[in-house]
C-alpha positions, 0 to 999 in steps of 0.5 A: 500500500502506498499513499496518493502523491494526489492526497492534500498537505496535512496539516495535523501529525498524528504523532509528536515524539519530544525527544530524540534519545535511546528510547525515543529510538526504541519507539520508532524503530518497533513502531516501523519494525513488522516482525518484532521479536517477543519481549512481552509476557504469555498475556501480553501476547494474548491481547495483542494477538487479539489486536491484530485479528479482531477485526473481520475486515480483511483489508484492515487485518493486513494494514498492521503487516503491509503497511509501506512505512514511508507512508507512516512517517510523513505522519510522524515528527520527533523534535528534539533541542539538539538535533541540528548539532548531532542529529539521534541521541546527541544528548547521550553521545555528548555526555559520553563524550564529555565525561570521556565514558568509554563504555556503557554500564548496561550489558549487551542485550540492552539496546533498541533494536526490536527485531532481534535480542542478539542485535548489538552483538551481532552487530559488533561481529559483523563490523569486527568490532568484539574487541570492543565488548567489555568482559563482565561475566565476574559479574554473572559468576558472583551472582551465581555464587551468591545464589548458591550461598544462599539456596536460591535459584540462581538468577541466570543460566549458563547460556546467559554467560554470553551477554555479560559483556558491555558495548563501548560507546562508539560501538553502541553508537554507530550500532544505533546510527545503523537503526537510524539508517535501516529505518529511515528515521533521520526524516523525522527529525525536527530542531526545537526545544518543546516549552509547552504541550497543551491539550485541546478539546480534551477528553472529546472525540475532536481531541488533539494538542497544540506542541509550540517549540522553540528553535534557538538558531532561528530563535522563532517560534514553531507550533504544531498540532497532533492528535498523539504526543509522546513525552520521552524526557530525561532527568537532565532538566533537573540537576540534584544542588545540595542544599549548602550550595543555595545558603551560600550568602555571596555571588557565586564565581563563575565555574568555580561550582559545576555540576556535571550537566555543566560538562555536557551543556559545554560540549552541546556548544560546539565549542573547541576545547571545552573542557578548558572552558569549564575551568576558570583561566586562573585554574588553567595557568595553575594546571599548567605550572608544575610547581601549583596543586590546585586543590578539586573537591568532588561530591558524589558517591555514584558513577558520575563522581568517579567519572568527574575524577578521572577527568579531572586527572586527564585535566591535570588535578593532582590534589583531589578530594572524593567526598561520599555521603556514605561508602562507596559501593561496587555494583556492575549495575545501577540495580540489584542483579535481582531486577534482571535475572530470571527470578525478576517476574516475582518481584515484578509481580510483587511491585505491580501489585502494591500501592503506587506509595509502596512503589515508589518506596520499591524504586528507591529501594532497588537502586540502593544510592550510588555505586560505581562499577568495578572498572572504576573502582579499580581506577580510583584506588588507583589514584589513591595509591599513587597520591592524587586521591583523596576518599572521605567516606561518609562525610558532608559539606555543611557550609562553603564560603567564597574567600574572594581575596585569596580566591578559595573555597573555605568549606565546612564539613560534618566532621567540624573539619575545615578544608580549602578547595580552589573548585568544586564539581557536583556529582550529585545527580539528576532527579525526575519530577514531572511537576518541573517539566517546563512543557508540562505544567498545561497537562497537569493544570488541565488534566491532573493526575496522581504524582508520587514522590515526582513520578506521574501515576500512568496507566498499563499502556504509558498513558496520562489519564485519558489523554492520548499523552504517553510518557517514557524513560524514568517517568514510567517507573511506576509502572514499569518498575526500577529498570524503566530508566534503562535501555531494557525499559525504554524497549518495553515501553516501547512495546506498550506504547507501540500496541495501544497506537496500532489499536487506535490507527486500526480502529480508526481506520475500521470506523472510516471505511465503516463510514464510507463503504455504504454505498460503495458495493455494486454486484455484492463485490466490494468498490474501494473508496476513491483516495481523493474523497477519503480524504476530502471527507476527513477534512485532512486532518486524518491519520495515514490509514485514512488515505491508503490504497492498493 
């Protein structure tokens, strides 16, 4: 089936995607994929199969697996802030980048691909790149020891030995420029910062949403219309400050406190050299005379804090200070092992059934804090033994002055201790709270919804109430439980959205012919509808189902 090159322009999308990152990715990819392998559990299964072949209507039956793609995605934008300085996650590969992350934490069956499970590391095969697949299989032995310590089942089997191995991030990047290819999704792509999305004649059949977006390098404003959004926002919006730094009584000087976002929103510049822009030009000539240490306090217990201080030795620190609210722990993952083993459907079974408290309790819970991962752990006692590091345990900042005369941080820590630093860096992390999304608060004024601890109460298919709003990435961790924020949630959400979008273009499309097929049968045999009148009669502001033909 293909589209009329006759049909009018169409004014209203049918779905806006905000944001162009790992999940959004996902979402695409599994919306254009027709032989998607299985992710979904026996009921899952069941309903969607149900999908696909309730209808009697043959020619709507076969829409689900000969639709030609090129006709779906005319229909389709995805508007992200970064497009036109790196195109599909550009916020990802820049942090990579601007932390100098060399591989990813997940292990190698987490990525978008919907078609095939072992698609990273075939990937990797096929480009002679299994070099750069990190060994973490001590991690699967461990989990198997302590299983056997303590009489339980163990979480994984002997075959699952082969996916514990974690993708470099050029690797998994070019693996998903290569989705970008396949699927031709570079088309839809669109630059702009989303700032509000507001519902219009909600909870009506005429339903839709006004998306209006800012483009910062035209700097003029764009509005677009759809009847679906899907918000797949990250954490990045809203940096985690400690509480000490708002009491600060004086302006604070510029770079002299930065947060990690601070990195990446440097790099998203296009500047040359930027992480020499992010260090004050006095604290430049220091690094560079051999005979000054300046002195880097870093704060933060989890993987970005030790990110932070292996850049800070690349940038010459030779005097740094590691400052952990409690002890640094070792952890392959960013969850207990519990969460992704073959043992994980009972505790997703539990989670699903307690109380929406209960499961922000459990989300809290199964990330334990920070930790950092053997890799870089190993590192940083490593910097500790030769000198350039410095690890206090269980200590906190309770106040920090700005000595402008001698141009040093006087901090006060827990232990009634004094230290001075030239400059500090934040590793204190990101947290979701939906109610700080700038390009939400016309949702939650006109369609509120339960908010858990910053985390929206959607329902099973990702979806804000009865608005044809869905949400994704960590947003979606009341429903989804602690691995929504990973890759592995982004392609289960995916699955969940991708079902309940089919449903509602197949009911549509089945509702319109029910319409238009009245008058359309000569002789008993069927007459399709002419494309032009299909069209004519929806007004143009139809979905792509309204003006298919053979």
């Amino acid at each position: 089936m293909t589209l009329s090159a006759q049909k009018p322009a169409i004014d209203m999308l049918d779905l806006v995607v905000i944001g162009a990152g790992p999940h959004s990715l996902s979402l695409l990819c599994r919306l254009l994929e027709q032989s998607p392998f299985e992710t979904l559990t026996d009921s899952d299964h069941q309903r969607y199969h149900h999908i696909r072949t309730k209808s009697k209507n043959k020619l709507v039956r076969d829409c689900c697996d000969t639709i030609d793609v090129d006709s779906l995605k005319p229909h389709i934008k995805v508007i992200d802030a970064n497009v036109s300085s790196g195109g599909w996650m550009c916020q990802w590969n820049k942090s990579f980048e601007a932390l100098h992350i060399a591989h990813l934490r997940s292990p190698v069956f987490f990525h978008p691909d919907p078609f095939h499970p072992d698609a990273l590391r075939t990937f990797a095969k096929a480009e002679c790149r299994e070099c750069e697949l990190l060994d973490i299989t001590a991690c699967f032995e461990s989990g198997c020891k302590k299983c056997k310590k303590t009489k339980q089942r163990s979480h994984f089997i002997a075959n699952d030995r082969r996916q514990f191995f974690t993708p470099s991030a050029s690797l998994f990047q070019d693996f998903c420029a290569s989705l970008v290819d396949r699927y031709g999704l570079d088309d839809v792509l669109h630059q702009g910062n989303v700032t509000a999305i507001t519902p219009v004649n909600p909870n009506t059949p005429s339903s839709y949403f006004e998306i209006k977006s800012f483009n910062k390098y035209t700097g003029e404003y764009e509005t677009f219309t759809a009847k679906r959004v899907v918000a797949a926002l990250g954490n990045v919006n809203n940096p985690i400050i400690p509480p000490w730094v708002h009491m600060i009584p004086q302006h604070i000087p510029e770079k002299r406190i930065v947060h990690a976002l601070d990195f990446v929103q440097c790099l998203k510049s296009d500047c040359e050299g930027c992480h020499d822009d992010i260090l004050p030009d006095q604290l430049k000539e220091q690094l560079n005379d051999l005979s000054e240490k300046p002195r880097l306090l870093v704060i933060g217990g989890g993987l970005t804090s030790a990110q932070l201080v292996q850049l800070a030795v690349k940038r010459g620190f030779k005097d740094i200070t590691l400052m952990t609210r409690g002890v640094l722990k070792t952890s392959q993952f960013d969850l207990s092992l519990d969460w992704i083993g073959r043992n994980a459907n009972t505790l997703f079974a539990s989670f699903w059934q307690a109380p929406l408290a209960e499961r922000r309790a459990i989300l809290r819970r199964a990330k334990n804090g920070g930790s950092v991962t053997p890799e870089y752990m190993a590192l940083l006692k490593c910097y500790k033994e030769t000198g350039v590091l410095e690890i206090k345990e269980k200590q906190e900042v309770r106040q920090a002055d700005w000595n402008s005369h001698y141009e040093k941080w006087r901090v006060l820590m827990s232990t009634c201790e004094y230290e001075e630093y030239d400059v500090i860096w934040l590793g204190t992390g990101a947290a979701l709270d939906v109610k700080k999304e700038a390009c939400l608060v016309s949702v939650l004024e006109s369609d509120p919804i339960e908010v858990v601890g910053g985390l929206p109460a959607l329902d099973r298919n990702l979806k804000w109430g009865d608005l044809d709003l869905y949400m994704m990435s960590g947003y979606c961790g009341l429903s989804l439980g602690p691995t929504a924020g990973n890759l592995i949630g982004g392609r289960v959400a995916a699955e969940r959205i991708a079902g309940d979008l089919w449903k509602k273009w197949v009911d549509e499309s089945e509702e319109l012919r029910s319409v238009s097929e009245g008058a359309r049968v000569k002789g008993g045999r069927e007459v399709k509808p002419d494309l032009f009148s299909l069209a004519t009669m929806t007004g143009s502001f139809e979905n792509f189902w309204s003006v298919l033909v053979e």
